[in-house]
C-alpha positions as CSV (number, residue, x, y, z in Angstrom):
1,X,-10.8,64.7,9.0
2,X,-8.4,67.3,7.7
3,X,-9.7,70.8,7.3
4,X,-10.2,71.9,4.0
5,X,-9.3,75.3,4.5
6,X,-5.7,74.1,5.1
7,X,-5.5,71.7,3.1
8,X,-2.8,73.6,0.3
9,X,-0.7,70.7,-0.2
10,X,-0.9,66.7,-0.2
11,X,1.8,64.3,-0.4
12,X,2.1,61.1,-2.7
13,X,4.1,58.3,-1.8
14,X,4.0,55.9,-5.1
15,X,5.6,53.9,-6.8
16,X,8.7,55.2,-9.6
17,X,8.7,51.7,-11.7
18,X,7.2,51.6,-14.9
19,X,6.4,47.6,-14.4
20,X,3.4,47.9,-12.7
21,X,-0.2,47.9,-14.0
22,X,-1.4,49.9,-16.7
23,X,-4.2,50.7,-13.9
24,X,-1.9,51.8,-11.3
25,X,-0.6,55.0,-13.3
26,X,-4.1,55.4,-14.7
27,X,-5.4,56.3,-11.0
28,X,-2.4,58.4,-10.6
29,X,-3.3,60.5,-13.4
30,X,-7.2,60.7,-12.1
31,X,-6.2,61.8,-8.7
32,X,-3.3,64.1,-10.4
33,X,-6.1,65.8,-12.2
34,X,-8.1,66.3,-9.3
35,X,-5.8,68.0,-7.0
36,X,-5.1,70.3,-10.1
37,X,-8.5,71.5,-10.0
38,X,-9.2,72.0,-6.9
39,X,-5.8,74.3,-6.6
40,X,-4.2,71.3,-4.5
41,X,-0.3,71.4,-4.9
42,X,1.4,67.6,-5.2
43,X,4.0,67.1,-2.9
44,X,5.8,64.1,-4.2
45,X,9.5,62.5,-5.0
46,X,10.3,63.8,-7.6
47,X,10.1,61.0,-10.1
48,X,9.5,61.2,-14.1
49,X,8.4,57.2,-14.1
50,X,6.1,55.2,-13.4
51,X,3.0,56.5,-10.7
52,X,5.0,59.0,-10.0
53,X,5.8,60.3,-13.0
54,X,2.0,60.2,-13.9
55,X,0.6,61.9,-11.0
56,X,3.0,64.7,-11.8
57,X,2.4,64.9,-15.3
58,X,-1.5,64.8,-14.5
59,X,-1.3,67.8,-12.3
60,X,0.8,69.7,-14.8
61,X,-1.9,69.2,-17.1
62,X,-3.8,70.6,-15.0
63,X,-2.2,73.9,-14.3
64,X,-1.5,72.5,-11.1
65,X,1.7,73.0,-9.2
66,X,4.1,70.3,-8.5
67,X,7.2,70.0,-6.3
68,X,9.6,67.4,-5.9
69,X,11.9,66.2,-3.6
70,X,14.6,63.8,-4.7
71,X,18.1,62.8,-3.1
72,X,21.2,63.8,-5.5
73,X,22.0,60.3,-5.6
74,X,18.7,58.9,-7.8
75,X,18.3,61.7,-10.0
76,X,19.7,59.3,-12.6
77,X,18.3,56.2,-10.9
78,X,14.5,57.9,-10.9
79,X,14.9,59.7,-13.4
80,X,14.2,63.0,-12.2
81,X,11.3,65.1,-13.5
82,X,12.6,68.4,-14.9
83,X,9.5,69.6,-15.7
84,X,8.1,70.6,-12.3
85,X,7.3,73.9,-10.8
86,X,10.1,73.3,-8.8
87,X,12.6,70.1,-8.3
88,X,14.6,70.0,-4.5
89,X,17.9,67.9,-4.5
90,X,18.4,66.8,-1.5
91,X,21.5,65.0,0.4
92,X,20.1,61.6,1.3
93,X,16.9,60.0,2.0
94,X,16.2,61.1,5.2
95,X,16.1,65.0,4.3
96,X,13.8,64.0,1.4
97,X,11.2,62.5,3.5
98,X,11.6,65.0,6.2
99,X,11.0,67.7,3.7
100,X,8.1,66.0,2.0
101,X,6.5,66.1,5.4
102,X,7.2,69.6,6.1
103,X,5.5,70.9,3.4
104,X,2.3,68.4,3.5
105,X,-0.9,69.1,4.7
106,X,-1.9,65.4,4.1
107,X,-0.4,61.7,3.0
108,X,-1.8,59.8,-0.3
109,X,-0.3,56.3,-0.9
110,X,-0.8,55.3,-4.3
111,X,0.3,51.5,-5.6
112,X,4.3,51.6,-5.1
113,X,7.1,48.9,-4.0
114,X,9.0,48.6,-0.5
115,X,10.4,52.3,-0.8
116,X,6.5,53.7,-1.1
117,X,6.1,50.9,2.2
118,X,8.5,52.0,4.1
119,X,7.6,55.9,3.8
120,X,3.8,54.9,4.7
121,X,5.2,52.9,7.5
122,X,7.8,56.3,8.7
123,X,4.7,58.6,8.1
124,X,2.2,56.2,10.5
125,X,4.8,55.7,13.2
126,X,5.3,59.7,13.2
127,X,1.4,60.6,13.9
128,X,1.2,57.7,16.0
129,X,4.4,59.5,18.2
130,X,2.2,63.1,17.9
131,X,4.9,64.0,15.4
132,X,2.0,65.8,13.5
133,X,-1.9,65.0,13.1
134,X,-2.2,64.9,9.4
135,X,-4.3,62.3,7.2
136,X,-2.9,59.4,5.8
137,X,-4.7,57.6,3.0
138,X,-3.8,54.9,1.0
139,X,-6.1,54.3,-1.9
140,X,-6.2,50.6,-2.6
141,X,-6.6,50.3,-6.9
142,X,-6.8,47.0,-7.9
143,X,-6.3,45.3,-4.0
144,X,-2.8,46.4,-4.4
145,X,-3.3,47.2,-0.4
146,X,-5.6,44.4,0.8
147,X,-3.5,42.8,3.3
148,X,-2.5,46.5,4.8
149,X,-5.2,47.0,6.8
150,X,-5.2,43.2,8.2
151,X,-1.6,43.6,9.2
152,X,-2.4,46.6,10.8
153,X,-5.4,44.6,12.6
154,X,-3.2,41.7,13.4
155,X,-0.3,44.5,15.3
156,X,-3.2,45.5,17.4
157,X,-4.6,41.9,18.5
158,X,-0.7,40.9,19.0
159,X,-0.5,43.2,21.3
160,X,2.2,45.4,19.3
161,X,-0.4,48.4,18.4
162,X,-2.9,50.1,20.2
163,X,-6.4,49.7,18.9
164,X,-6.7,53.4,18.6
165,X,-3.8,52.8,16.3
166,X,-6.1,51.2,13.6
167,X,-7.4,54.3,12.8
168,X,-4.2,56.2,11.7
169,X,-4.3,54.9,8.3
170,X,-7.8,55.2,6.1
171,X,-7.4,52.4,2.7
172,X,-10.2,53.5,0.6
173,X,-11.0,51.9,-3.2
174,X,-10.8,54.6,-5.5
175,X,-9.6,58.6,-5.6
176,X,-13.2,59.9,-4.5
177,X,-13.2,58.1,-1.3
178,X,-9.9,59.4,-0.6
179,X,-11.1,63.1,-1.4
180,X,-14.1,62.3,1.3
181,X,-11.7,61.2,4.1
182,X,-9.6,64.4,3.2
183,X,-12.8,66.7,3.0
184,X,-11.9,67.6,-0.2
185,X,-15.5,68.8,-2.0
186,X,-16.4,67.9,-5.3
187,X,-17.3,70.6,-8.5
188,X,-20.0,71.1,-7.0
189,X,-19.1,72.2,-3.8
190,X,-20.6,69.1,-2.0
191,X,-18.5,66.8,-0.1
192,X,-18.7,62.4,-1.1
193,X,-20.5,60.3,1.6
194,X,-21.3,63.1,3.2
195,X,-23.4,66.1,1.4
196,X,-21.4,68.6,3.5
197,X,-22.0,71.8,1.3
């Protein structure tokens, strides 16, 4: 579980199409608003559509800071946010990611397409190399992830994956579970699932 008291900043891999679900941007903008107030700064792409777009404008809402990271080449493409505390443009796709994971503490994926895939997949592969030892999290709204985890499960009795390696991602339902596997506390001070004060 990752340590609260440095736990500053989380990154968001999500989707930056505004053709998914209605639901898929709501959840955004409930888990935006609750890294907001708990002082959690949203790492993110740097997107003004779609989940993205939502999550930001949910922690902005919220007093919350936001950065994003976006290559120079889909500022157009994405759309990118000019609202944020601060907006990087980056070279290419690689630096982006690289930089995302530099100034993370933690990994939330959120409902996206094969670009949010294939940065959960990179962010996996990097703490199963000991690259770092941060959470990863993919909260799955509306089953969006419900064959993740049994791919995952079917690398491992394939031989391709390690068992251990089952455990480097957590899918949870909804944006309180995800808190709990981040040990993020509630209001209140307690912690879901667990009633750590």
């Amino acid at each position: 579980m990752t340590n609260r008291a440095t736990l500053k900043s989380i990154c968001v891999y999500c989707g930056s199409s505004d053709s998914g679900p209605e639901t898929h941007r709501e959840i955004a903008r409930e888990f935006g608003s609750e890294l907001a107030k708990r002082n959690i700064r949203l790492i993110y792409g740097g997107g003004r559509a779609g989940v993205m777009g939502a999550i930001a404008d949910a922690v902005l809402a919220g007093g919350g800071e936001v950065i994003g990271i976006i290559p120079d080449f889909l500022l157009e493409r994405e759309n990118g946010h000019s609202g944020l505390t601060r907006l990087e443009v980056v070279p290419n796709m690689h630096v982006r990611k690289a930089r995302m994971a530099e100034l993370a503490d933690a990994f939330v994926v959120l409902p996206g397409g094969l670009g949010t895939l294939e940065e959960l997949f990179e962010i996996v592969t990097w703490r199963q190399l000991g690259l770092h030892d941060k959470a990863v999290v993919a909260v799955n709204t509306d089953g969006h992830w419900d064959h993740l985890q049994g791919l995952i499960d079917r690398l491992v009795t394939s031989g391709y994956a390690r068992p251990e390696n089952a455990s480097l991602l957590s899918v949870v339902p909804d944006v309180q579970s995800a808190l709990a596997v981040l040990g993020v506390s509630r209001d209140d001070g307690t912690f879901p699932d667990t009633g750590r004060p």
